[in-house]
C-alpha positions, 0 to 999 in steps of 0.5 A: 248144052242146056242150062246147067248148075253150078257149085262152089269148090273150096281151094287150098294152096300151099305156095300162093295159086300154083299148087291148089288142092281141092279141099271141099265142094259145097252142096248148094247148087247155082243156077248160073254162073254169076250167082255162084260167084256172087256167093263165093266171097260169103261161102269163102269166110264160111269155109275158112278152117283149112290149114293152107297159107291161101284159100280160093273159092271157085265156081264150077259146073256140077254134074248131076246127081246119079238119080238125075243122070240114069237112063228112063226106063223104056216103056213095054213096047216101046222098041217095037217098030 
């Protein structure tokens, strides 16, 4: 697999850390793991007006986005053999 990106998800728990929701999931992409979690602590104290009793930040990978995902186009010709 070749490098990828990460975002940060924002976490709501109702009972301590065993039953999260996903309540947001930040634009910002990271070009690695360890800066995404370097930012979680900042993107945490950013993201803190949910109504849960706990928040957790979380780094995950991202997947693409559309455009970046669709097949190239093929140029004419191309399949002929």
């Amino acid at each position: 697999m070749g490098p990828g990106f990460f975002v940060i998800a924002i976490l709501g728990c109702a009972d301590g850390s065993s039953a999260c929701t996903p309540v947001a999931t930040l634009s910002t992409r990271y070009e690695s793991r360890a800066a995404c979690l370097a930012a979680t602590s900042t993107a945490l104290s950013d993201n803190a007006d949910f109504d849960y009793p706990t928040l957790y930040a979380q780094c995950r990978p991202a997947k693409a986005p559309a455009a970046e995902r669709a097949p190239k186009p093929v140029p004419n010709g191309a399949l002929q053999g």
